[in-house]
DRENPAKOL-631224 format. One record per residue (C-alpha): residue number from 1; chain; y negated, x negated, z negated. Coordinates in steps of 0.25 Angstrom, whole numbers, always signed. Each point is the difference from the previous one (the first is absolute). Example, Ala and Ser with C-alpha at 12.3 -4.5 7.8 and 13.67 -1.06 7.14 Angstrom:
2
1/A/+18/-49/-31 $
2/A/-14/-6/+2 $
***
This chain:
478
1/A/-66/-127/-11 $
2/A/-9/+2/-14 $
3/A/+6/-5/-11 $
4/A/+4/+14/-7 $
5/A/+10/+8/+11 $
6/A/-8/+13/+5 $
7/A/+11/+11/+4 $
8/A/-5/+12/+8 $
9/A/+13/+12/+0 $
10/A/-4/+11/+10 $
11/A/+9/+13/+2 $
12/A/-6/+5/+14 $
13/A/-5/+13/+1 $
14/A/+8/+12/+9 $
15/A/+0/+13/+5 $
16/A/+4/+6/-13 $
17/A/-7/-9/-11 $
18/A/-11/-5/+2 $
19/A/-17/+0/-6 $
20/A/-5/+9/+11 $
21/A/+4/+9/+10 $
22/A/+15/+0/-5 $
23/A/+9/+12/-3 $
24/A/+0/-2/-14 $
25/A/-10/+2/-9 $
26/A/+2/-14/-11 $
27/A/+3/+11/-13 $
28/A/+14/+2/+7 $
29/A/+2/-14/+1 $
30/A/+7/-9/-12 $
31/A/-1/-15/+1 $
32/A/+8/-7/+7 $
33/A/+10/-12/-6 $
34/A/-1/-9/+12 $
35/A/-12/-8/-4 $
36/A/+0/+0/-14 $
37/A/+14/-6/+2 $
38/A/-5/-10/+10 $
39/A/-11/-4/-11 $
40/A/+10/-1/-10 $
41/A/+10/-9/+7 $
42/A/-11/-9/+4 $
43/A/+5/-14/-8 $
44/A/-11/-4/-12 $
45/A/+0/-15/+2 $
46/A/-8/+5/+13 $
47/A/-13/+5/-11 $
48/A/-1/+10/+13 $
49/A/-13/+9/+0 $
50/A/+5/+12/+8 $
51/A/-4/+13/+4 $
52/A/+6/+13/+5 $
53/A/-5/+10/+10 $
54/A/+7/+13/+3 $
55/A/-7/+5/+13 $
56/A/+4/+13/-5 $
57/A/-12/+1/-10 $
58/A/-9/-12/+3 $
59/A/-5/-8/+13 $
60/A/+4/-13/+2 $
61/A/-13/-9/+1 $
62/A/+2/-7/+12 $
63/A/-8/-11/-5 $
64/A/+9/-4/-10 $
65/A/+3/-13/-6 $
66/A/+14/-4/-2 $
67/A/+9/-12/+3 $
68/A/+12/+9/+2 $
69/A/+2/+14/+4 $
70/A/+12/+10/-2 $
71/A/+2/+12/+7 $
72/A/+13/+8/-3 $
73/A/+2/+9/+13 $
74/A/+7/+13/+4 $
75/A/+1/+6/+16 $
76/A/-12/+9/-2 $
77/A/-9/-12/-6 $
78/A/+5/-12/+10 $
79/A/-9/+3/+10 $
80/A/-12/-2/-12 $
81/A/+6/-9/-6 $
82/A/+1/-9/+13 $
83/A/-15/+3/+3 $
84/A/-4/-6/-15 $
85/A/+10/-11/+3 $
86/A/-8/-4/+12 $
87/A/-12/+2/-7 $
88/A/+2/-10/-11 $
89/A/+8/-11/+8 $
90/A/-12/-1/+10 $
91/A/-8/-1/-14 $
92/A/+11/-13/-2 $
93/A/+6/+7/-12 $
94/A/+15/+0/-2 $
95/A/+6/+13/+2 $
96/A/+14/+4/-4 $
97/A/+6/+14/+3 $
98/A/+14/+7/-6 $
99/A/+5/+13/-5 $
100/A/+8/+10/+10 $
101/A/-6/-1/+12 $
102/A/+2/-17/+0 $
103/A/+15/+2/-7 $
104/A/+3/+8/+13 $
105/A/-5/-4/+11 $
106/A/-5/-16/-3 $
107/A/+0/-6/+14 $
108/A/-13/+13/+1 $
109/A/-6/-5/-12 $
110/A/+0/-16/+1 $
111/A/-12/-2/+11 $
112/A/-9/+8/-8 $
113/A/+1/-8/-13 $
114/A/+2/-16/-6 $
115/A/+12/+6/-5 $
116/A/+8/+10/-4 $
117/A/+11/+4/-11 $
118/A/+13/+7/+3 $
119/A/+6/+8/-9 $
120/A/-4/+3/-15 $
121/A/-9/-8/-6 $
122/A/+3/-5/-14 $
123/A/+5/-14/+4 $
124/A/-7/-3/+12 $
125/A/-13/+4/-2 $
126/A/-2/-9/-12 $
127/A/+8/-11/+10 $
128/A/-12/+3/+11 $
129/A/-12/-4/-10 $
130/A/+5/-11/-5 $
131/A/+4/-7/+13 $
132/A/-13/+7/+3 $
133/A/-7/-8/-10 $
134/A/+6/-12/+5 $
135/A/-5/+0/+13 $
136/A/+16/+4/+4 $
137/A/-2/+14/+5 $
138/A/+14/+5/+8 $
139/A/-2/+10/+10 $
140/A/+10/+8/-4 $
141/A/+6/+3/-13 $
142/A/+11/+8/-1 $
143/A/+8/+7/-13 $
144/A/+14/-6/-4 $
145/A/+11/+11/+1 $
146/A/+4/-6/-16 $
147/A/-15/+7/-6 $
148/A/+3/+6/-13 $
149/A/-13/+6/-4 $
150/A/+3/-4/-17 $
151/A/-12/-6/-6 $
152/A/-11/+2/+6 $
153/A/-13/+2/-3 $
154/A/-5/+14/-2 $
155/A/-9/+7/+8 $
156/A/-13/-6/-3 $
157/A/-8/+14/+3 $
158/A/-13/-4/-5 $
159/A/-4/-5/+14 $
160/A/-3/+12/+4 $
161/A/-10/+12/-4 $
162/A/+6/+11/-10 $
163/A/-9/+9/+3 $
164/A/+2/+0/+14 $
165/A/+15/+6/-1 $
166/A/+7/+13/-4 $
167/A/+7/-9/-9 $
168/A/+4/-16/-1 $
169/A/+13/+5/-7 $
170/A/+8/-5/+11 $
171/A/+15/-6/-1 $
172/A/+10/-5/+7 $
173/A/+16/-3/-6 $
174/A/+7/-2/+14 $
175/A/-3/-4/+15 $
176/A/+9/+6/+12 $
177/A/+10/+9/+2 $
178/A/+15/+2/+2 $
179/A/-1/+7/+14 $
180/A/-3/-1/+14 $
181/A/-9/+9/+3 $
182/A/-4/-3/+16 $
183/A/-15/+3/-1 $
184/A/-1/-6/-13 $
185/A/-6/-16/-1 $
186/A/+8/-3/-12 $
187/A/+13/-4/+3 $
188/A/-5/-6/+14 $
189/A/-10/-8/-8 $
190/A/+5/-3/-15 $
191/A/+17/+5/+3 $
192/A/+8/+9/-6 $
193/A/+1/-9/-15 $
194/A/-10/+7/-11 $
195/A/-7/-10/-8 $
196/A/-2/+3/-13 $
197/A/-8/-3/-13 $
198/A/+5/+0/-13 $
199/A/-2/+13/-9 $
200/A/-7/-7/-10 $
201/A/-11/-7/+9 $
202/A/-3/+13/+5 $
203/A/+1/+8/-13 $
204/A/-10/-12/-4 $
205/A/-9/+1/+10 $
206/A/-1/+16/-3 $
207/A/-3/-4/-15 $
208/A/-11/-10/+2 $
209/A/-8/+10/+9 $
210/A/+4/+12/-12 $
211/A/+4/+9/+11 $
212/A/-1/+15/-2 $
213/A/+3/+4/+17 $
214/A/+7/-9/+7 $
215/A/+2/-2/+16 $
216/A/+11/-8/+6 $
217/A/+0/-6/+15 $
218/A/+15/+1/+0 $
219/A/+5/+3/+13 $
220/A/+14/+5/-7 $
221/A/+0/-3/-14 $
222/A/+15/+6/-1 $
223/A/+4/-10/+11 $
224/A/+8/-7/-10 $
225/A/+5/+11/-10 $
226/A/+2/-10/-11 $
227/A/-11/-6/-1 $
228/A/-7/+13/+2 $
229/A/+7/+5/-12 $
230/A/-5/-11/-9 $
231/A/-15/+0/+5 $
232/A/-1/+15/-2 $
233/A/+7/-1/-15 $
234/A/-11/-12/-3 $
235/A/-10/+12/+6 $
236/A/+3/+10/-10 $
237/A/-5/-6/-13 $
238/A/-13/-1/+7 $
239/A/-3/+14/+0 $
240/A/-8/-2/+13 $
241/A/+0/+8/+13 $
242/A/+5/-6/+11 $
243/A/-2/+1/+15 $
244/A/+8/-6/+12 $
245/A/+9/+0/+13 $
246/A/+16/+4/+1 $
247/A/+9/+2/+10 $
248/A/+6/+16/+1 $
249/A/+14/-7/-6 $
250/A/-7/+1/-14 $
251/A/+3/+14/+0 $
252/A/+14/-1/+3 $
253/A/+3/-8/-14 $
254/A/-6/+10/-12 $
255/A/+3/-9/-10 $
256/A/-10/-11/+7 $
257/A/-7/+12/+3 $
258/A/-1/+6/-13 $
259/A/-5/-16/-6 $
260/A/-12/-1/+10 $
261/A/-5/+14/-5 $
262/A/+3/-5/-16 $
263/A/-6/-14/+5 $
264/A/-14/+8/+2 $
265/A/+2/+2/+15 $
266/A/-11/+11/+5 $
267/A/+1/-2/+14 $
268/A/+6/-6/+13 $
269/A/-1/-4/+12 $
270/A/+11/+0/+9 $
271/A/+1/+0/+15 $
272/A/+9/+13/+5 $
273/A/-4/-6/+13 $
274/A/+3/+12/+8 $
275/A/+8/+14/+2 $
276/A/+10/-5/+12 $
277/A/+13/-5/-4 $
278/A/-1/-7/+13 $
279/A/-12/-8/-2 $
280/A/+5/-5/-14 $
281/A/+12/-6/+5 $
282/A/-4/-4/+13 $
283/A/-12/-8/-11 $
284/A/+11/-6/-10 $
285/A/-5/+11/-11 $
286/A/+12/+8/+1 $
287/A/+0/+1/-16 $
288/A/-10/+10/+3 $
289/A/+7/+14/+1 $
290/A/-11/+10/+4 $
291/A/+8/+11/-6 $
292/A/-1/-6/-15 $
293/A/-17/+0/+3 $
294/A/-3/+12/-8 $
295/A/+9/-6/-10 $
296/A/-4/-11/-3 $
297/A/-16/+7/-2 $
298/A/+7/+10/-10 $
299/A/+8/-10/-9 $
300/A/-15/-10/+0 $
301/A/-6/+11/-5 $
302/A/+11/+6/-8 $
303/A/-4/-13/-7 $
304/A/-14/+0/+0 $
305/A/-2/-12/+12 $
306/A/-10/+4/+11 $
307/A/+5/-3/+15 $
308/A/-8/-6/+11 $
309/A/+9/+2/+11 $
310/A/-2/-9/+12 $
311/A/+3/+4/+15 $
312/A/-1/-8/+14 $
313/A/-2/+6/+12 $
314/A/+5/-5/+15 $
315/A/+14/-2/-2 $
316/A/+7/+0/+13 $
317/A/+5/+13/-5 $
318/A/-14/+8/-3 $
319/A/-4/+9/+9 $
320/A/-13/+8/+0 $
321/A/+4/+10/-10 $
322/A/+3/-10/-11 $
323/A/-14/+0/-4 $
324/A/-2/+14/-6 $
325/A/+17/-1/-5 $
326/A/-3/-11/-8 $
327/A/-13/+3/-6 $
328/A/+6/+15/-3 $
329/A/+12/-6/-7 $
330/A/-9/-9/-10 $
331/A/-9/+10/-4 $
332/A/+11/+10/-2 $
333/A/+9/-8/-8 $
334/A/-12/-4/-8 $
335/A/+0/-16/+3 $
336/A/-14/-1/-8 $
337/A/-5/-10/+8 $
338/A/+4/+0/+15 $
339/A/-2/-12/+9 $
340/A/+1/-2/+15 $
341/A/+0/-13/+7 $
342/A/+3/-2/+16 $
343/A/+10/-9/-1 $
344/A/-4/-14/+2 $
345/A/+7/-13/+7 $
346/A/-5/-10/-7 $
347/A/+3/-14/+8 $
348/A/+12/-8/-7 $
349/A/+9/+12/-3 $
350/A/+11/+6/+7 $
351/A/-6/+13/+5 $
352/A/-10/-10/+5 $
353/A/+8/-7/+9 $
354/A/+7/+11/+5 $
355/A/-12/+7/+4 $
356/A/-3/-11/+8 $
357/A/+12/-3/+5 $
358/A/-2/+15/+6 $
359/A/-15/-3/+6 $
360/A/-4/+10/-11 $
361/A/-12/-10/-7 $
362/A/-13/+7/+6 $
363/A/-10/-11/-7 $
364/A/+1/-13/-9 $
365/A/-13/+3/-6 $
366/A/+5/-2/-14 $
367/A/-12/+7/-6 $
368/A/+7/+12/+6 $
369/A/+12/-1/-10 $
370/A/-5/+7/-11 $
371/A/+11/+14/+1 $
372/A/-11/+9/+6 $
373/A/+0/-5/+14 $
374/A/+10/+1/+11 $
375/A/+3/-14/+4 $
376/A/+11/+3/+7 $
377/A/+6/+10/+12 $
378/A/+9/+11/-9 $
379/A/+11/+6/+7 $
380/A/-2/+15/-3 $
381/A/-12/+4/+3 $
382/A/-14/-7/+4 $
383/A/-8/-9/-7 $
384/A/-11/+9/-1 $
385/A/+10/+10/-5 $
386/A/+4/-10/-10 $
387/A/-15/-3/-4 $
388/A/-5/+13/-3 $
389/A/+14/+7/-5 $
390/A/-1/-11/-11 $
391/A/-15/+6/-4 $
392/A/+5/+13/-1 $
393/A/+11/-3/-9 $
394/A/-11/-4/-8 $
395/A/-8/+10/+0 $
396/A/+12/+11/-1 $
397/A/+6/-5/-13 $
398/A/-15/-1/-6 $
399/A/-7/+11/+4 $
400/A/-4/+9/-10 $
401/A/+12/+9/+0 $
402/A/+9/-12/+3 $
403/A/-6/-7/-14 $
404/A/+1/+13/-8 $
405/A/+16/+2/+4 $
406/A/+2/-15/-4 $
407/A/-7/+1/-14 $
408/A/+7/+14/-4 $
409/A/+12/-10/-2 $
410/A/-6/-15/-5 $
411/A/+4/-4/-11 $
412/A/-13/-10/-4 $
413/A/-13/+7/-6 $
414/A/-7/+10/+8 $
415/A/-11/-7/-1 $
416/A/+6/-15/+6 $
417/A/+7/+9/+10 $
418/A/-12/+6/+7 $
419/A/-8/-14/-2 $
420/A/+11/-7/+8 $
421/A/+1/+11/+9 $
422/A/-14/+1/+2 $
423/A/-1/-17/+4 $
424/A/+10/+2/+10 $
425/A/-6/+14/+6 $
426/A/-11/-8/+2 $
427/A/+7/-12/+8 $
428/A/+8/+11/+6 $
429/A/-12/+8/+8 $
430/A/-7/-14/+3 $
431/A/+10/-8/+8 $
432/A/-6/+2/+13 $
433/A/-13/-7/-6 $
434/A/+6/-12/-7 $
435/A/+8/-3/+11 $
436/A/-8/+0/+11 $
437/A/+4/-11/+6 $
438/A/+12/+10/+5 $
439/A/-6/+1/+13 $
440/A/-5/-16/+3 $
441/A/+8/-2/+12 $
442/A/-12/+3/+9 $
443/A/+4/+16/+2 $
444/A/-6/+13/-7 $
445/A/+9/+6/-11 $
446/A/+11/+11/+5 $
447/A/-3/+15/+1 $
448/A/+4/+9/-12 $
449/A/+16/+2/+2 $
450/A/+8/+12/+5 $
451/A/+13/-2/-10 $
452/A/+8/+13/+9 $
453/A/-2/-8/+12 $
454/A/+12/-8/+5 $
455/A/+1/-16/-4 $
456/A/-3/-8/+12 $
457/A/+3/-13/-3 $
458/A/-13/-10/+2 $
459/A/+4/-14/+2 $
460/A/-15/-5/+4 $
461/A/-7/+8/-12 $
462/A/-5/-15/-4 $
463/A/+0/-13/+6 $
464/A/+2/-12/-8 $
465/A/-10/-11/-4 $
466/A/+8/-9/+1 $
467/A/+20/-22/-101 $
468/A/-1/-1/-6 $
469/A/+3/-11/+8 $
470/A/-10/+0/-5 $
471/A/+5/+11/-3 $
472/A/+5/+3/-13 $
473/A/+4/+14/+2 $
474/A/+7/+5/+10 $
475/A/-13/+9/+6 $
476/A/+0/+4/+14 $
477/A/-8/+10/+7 $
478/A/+8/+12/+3 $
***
């Protein structure tokens, strides 16, 4: 080892973010908090030089030198991020792997690194270097139940290019989430407990970067109604627009709901998941009531917050006509930004196992997992079916007509409107050529599809091939 520490963080690239050939072009991409939290936990008695590659805008120089190498990893990057691993071990350098993927499924993860962390990563990575600097490495380091995530460092976001991001103003006041969703990796991965930081760090952090827009990575920042309550009243003497992720239980509680428009709230993510009463309860969402959709759009826009409303497709209650329902419903009740996913199983939660448990898993190919490809046999109709009714969804709600019927009724500016619109017009007609690896399984894509024919069920469509934990947010691919 030289005498001063060199550190490499990687973030693997996916499908969706990465420097060439993914979905998204890098102007809709904001920085990620991952690595410039890893560089900041990194202990300063260890006069570290470290640097930071997102593969989303920037190669990784295969050639690098480095005495350690961190790699945060989510299901759609473990497959790159294990081929790195390889790469760089048989190059003697040590490698060390965490973040979603790891938390859920370690016993995947362990053969491919030196070691891996479990769990968040505010304790145990700065545990791993030193050890590592002692010649002590573990090869397995995994989060106490007892974190409390006071009095850390901030986000050290200099480790990463501004210039390469939509914005770098990017925050984060809690971890997890109080429900159980089944195809969710949170509470498989991090429970059912949210972890929060105080108001004032964040406020702090939000101050130092001067802050005029703010995103936060949240998955439910009203998942604890008092604390949300106290964040958002330390938001309002900022002035600053803010932008995040809630469960549809906001719109339930107008006071809260009223205080995160005052706060400087201009839009939402929240996933409505889907229109079947069916599928939400059989899914542990059963707070969703499809019949307060339109609802909850109307009061976010009575107070000026944008939606982007999120569905999943291939709940054992979809059939074949759930496609053009679903994308009909979001442009008509004006959801300013619709998003469809196929519903995906990621390994370690409980829809996971249940699918299994059913001989349902078509293929373990992790790259798969990304929310666009079926990876799994759906009850309701074909995977073929499923594949292409995803597309048109997409296409429906943001064809032309689909885009002007939804910005008749947006609260945001024209002009953001039609940008956004516009970006995800683009991903919406182009799926079939990001994701081409659709159709890998040795066989020629499926003919277009008659949707009046009858649903014949097609249990051999596919064969199957058979943190931040470093993770410091509670990102999954999904």
């Amino acid at each position: 080892m030289s005498e001063r520490l060199r550190i490499v963080l990687i973030s693997p690239k996916g499908p969706l973010y990465r420097r060439r050939g993914g979905i998204f072009k890098q102007s809709l991409r904001y920085m990620p908090l991952t690595l410039p939290t890893l560089a900041a936990l990194i202990p300063d008695e260890l006069n570290a030089e470290v640097v930071c590659v997102d593969e989303g805008i920037a190669d990784v120089d295969l050639d690098l030198d480095a005495d350690l190498i961190g790699m945060t990893v989510i299901t759609g990057t473990a497959v790159r991020a294990y081929e790195l691993a390889r790469h760089f071990r048989q190059r003697g350098i040590t490698v060390v792997l965490g973040g979603p993927h790891v938390t859920l499924v370690p016993d995947d993860a362990q053969p491919n690194a030196d070691s891996i962390v479990v769990g968040y990563a505010e304790e145990e990575w700065p545990r791993l270097l030193r050890d590592f600097a002692e010649g002590d490495l573990r090869p397995r380091y995994t989060q106490s139940p007892t974190l409390d995530l006071a009095g850390f460092p901030l986000p050290d976001r200099n480790v990463l290019p501004r210039s390469r991001y939509l914005t770098a103003d990017v925050f984060e006041a809690t971890r997890g989430c109080t429900h159980n969703c089944s195809f969710c990796v949170v509470p498989s991965a991090w429970g059912r407990k949210p972890l929060q930081k105080p108001v004032e760090e964040v406020v702090a952090d939000i101050r130092r970067r001067r802050a005029r827009r703010a995103i936060f990575v949240d998955l439910n920042l009203i998942a604890d109604k008092q604390y949300a309550v106290q964040l958002f009243e330390a938001l309002i003497p900022l002035k600053i627009h803010w932008y995040g992720l809630a469960t549809t239980l906001l719109c339930q509680d107008l006071p809260l709901l009223d205080l995160v428009a005052r706060s400087g709230c201009r839009g939402l993510l929240m996933g409505f998941e889907s229109l079947s009463r069916s599928n939400l309860g059989d899914n542990q969402k059963p707070f969703n009531n499809p019949d307060n959709f339109r609802q909850i759009v109307e009061r976010l826009h009575e107070r000026e917050i944008s939606l982007q409303g999120c569905f999943v497709f291939g709940l054992d209650d979809d059939t074949p006509d759930v496609f053009l329902e679903t994308a009909r419903f979001a442009v008509e009740a004006g959801i300013d930004l619709p998003r469809f996913a196929i519903v995906t199983p990621f390994p370690g939660t409980s829809l996971y196992e249940r699918l299994e448990s059913e001989d349902r898993i078509l293929t373990k190919n992790w790259e798969l997992y990304d929310g666009q490809h079926v990876v799994f046999q759906p009850s309701g109709m074909s995977v073929e079916q499923l594949q292409q009714g995803n597309e048109m969804a997409w296409k429906y709600a943001y064809s032309w007509g689909g885009i002007a019927r939804r910005l008749r009724k947006t609260p945001a500016s024209w002009s953001l409107a039609l940008l956004t619109n516009m970006g995800y017009r683009y991903y919406a007609h182009r799926l079939h050529k990001f994701y081409t690896c659709d159709w890998t399984f040795d066989r020629p894509a499926p003919p277009p599809i008659d949707w009046a024919a009858p649903i014949e069920p097609d249990v051999n469509a596919i064969q199957g091939v058979g943190p931040v934990s470093m993770s410091t947010a509670s990102e999954q691919d999904g």
